[in-house]
DRENBA-317707 format. One line per field, with one value per residue (C-alpha): residue in three letters; x, y, z. Coordinates in steps of 0.1 Angstrom, whole numbers. Example, Ala and Ser with C-alpha at 12.3 -4.5 7.8 and 13.67 -1.06 7.14 Angstrom:
<atoms>
resn	(Ala_Ser)
east	(123_137)
north	(-45_-11)
up	(78_71)
</atoms>
This chain:
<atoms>
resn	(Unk_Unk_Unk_Unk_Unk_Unk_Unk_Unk_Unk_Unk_Unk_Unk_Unk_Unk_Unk_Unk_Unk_Unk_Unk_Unk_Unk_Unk_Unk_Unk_Unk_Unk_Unk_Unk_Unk_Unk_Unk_Unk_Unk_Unk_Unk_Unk_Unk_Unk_Unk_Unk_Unk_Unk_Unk_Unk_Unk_Unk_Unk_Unk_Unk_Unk_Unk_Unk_Unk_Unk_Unk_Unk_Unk_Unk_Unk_Unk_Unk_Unk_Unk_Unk_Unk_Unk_Unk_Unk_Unk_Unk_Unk_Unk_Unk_Unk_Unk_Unk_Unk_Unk_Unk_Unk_Unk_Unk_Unk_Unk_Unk_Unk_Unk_Unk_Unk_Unk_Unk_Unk_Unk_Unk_Unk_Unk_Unk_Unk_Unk_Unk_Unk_Unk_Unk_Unk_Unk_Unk_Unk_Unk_Unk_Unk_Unk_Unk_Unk_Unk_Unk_Unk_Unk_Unk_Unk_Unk_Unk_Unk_Unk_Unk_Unk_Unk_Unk_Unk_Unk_Unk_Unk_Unk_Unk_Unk_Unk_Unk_Unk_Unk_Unk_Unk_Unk_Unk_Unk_Unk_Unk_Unk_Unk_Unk_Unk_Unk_Unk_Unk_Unk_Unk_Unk_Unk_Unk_Unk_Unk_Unk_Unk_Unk_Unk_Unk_Unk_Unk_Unk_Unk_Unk_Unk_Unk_Unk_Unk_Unk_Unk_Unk_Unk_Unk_Unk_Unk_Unk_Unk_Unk_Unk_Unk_Unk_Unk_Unk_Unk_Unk_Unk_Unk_Unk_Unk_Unk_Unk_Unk_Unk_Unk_Unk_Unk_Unk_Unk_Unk_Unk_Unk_Unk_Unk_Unk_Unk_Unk_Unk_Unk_Unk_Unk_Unk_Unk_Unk_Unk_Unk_Unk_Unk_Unk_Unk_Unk_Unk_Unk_Unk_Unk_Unk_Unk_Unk_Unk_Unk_Unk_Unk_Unk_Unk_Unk_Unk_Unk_Unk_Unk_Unk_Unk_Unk_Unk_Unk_Unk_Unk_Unk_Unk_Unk_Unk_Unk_Unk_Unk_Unk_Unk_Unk_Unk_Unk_Unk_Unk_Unk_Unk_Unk_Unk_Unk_Unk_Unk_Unk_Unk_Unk_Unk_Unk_Unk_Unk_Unk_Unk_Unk_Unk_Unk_Unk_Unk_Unk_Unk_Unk_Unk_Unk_Unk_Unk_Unk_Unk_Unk_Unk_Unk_Unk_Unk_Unk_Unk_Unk_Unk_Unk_Unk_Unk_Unk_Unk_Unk_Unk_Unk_Unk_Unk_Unk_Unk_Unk_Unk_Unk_Unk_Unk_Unk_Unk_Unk_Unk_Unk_Unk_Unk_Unk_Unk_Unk_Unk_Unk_Unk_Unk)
east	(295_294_278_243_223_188_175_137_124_133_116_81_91_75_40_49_55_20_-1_15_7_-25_-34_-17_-38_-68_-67_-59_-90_-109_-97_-78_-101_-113_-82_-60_-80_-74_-102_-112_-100_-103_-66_-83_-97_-115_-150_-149_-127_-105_-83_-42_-28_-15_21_22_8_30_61_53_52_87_105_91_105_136_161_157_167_189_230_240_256_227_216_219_192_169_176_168_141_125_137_120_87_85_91_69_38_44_44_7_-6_7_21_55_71_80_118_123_109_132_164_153_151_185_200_188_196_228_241_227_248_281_278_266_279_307_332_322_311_331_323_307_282_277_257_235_228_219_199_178_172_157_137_127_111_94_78_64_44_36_24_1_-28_-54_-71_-45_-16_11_5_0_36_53_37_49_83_97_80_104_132_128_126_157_177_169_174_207_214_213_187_186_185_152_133_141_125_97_87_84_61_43_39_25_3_-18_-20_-34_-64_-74_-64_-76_-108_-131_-100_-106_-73_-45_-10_0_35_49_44_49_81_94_80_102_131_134_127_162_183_178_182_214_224_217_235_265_266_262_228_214_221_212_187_168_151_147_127_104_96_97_56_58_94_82_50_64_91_74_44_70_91_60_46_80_82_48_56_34_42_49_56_21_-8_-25_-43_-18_-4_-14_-30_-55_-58_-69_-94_-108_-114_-139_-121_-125_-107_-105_-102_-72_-56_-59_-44_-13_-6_-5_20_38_40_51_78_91_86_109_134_138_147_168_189_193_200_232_239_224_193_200_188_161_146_154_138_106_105_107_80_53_59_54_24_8_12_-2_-31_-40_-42_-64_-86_-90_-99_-121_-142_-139_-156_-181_-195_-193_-216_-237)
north	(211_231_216_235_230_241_254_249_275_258_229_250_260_233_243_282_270_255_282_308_290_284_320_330_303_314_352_344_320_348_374_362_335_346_360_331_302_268_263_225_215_184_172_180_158_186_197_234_264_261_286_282_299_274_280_314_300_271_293_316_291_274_314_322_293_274_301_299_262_261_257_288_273_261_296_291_261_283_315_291_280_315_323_296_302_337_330_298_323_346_317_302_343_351_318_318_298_264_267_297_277_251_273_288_255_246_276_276_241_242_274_249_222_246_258_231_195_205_201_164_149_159_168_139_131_170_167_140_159_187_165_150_183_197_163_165_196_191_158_173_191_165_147_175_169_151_163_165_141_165_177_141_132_165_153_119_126_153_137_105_125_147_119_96_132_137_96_109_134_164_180_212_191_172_204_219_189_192_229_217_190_211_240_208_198_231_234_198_211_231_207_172_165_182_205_244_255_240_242_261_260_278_251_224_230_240_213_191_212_213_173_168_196_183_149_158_172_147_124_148_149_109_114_88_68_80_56_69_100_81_55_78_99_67_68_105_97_63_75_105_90_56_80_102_77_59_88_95_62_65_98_119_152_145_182_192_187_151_125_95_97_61_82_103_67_51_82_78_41_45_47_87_111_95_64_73_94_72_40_67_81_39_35_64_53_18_32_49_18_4_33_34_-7_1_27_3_-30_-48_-54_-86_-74_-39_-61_-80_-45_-33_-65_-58_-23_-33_-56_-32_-2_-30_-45_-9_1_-34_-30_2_-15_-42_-18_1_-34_-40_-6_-7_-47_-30_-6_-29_-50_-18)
up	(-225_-191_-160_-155_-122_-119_-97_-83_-103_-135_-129_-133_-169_-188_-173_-182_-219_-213_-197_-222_-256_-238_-232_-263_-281_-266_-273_-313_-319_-307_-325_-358_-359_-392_-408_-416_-424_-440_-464_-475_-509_-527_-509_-473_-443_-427_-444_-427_-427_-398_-385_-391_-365_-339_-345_-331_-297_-299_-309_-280_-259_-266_-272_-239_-219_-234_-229_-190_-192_-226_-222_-240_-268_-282_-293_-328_-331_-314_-336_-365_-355_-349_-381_-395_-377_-388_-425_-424_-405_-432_-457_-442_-447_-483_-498_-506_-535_-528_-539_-518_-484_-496_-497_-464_-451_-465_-451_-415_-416_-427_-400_-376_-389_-388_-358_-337_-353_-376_-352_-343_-376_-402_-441_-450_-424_-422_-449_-437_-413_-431_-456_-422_-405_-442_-445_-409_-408_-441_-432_-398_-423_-448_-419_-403_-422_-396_-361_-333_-351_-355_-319_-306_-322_-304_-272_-269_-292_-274_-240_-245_-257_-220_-199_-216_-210_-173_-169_-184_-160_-183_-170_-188_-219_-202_-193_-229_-243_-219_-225_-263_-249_-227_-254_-278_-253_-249_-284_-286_-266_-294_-321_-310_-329_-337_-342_-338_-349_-370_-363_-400_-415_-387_-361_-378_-399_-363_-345_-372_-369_-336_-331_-358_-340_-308_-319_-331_-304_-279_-300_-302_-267_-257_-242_-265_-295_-334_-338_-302_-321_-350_-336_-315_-344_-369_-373_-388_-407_-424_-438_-447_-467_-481_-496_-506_-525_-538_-553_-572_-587_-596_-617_-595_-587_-548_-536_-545_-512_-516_-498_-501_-469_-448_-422_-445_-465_-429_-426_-457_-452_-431_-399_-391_-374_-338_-343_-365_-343_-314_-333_-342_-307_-298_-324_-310_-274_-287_-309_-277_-258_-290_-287_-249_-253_-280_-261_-227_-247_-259_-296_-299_-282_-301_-337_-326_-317_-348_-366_-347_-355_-393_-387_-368_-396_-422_-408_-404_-436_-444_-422_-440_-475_-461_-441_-477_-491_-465_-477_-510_-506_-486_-512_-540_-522_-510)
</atoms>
């Protein structure tokens, strides 16, 4: 990779990724805020129609900003993911069929793969990186179901991936990371409850995207170790996957909308929006805490981490059950 030296201007970028989505944000709640709307079903949290339209500000945002501090040879993850946010936008204003966002998915994901990790992985664990970059940015929109989580998550995930990169030394990598953060963080403002916009499948399926491709990349490159990104985005990728799994055994039909996942469960226990989403943005900052200790430690140290981890996502999902317990005592004796 080519040595790339800022200069002072770039260091402003993350608040340009900001103020745009802000602004861009701002003029589309008050014009389209009536045109694209998420209406409640029985699978939703929210009881109101609210607006799905936070990806364009979001995607904005990150188009606007990341090619004044990107290394050029990263062009292809960002054509895909503008690929991706244009079909998903179209996908939350018409619908599309579930096997064609799949093979989009696939094939984005996949040119990504080619062009940017062939080289270093070989056949083999190509493909499992293919296979995380699809599940990635399908489980960023599993998981955006619930008043400012997704966002939160893009905060703090690509917020610890920015500052292990400029701890690094790779700074362009750091302020990349940071406009994403930046361009979350504005569109938190309009989503942290009581939300007045959602994010829709074109923010989130590129919030996902990007968090595996750059993952990858920073791997690739030595910044960090595969299981850094993992970590930080372990509270989105475990219940995405243990609901997922669970409702396969269980013969349901888990690519439909539902309300299994352990944050709408936590919701619907009693706990509410805010409550929720407060309790999740502390499991996000510890799982950095986890991931940041993890990258600095030795081996030994390396597995105790590990152990721990495996111990916090168990006794959450734990917690969950027995808060459901809890209610479900409550209004038998009500």
């Amino acid at each position: 990779m080519t040595a790339w030296s800022p200069s002072s201007l770039a260091y402003v970028i993350p608040l340009v990724s900001f103020s745009l989505t802000w602004i861009v944000l701002t003029i589309v709640l008050r014009t389209w805020s009536d045109r694209i709307l998420d209406h409640p079903n029985e699978r939703s949290l929210h009881q109101r129609p609210v607006p799905r339209v936070g990806g364009i500000g979001v995607a904005t945002g990150i188009a606007a900003s990341v090619p004044f501090v990107s290394q050029v040879e990263w062009w292809p993850l960002w054509l895909g993911a503008c690929f991706l946010a244009g079909i998903s936008f179209l996908d939350d204003i018409i619908g599309l069929p579930i096997i064609g966002r799949l093979l989009v998915h696939f094939v984005v994901a996949g040119a990504c793969v080619m062009s940017l990790l062939l080289g270093q992985l070989g056949a083999g664990w190509a493909f499992v990186a293919l296979v995380a970059i699809v599940w990635m940015t399908n489980l960023y929109n599993f998981m955006d179901g619930m008043d400012g989580l997704a966002g939160g998550m893009a905060v703090f995930g690509f917020g610890f991936l920015a500052i292990a990169a400029g701890i690094g030394g790779n700074i362009s990598f750091a302020l990349v990371n940071a406009s994403i953060a930046s361009a979350a963080g504005a569109f938190l403002l309009f989503n942290f409850h009581p939300a007045r916009m959602f994010l829709g499948d074109a923010g989130s399926t590129t919030f996902g995207f990007l968090a595996a491709g750059l993952g990858l990349i920073g791997w690739r490159d030595g910044t960090w170790s595969l299981w850094f990104p993992v970590l930080i985005f372990s509270p989105f990728i475990v219940d995405a996957t243990v609901t997922l799994v669970r409702r396969a055994v269980q013969g349901e039909r888990f690519w439909q909308a539902h309300r299994t996942h352990y944050y709408q469960r936590l919701v619907l226990s009693g706990w509410g929006h805010r409550r929720t989403v407060l309790t999740e943005y502390g499991l996000m900052v510890l799982c950095g805490v986890l991931a940041w200790g993890y990258q600095v430690a030795n081996n030994d140290a390396r597995l105790a981490i590990l152990g721990f981890w495996g111990l916090l996502m168990i006794s959450a999902m734990v917690g969950v059950h027995l808060a459901e317990r809890t209610t479900a005592r409550l209004k038998s004796h009500g």
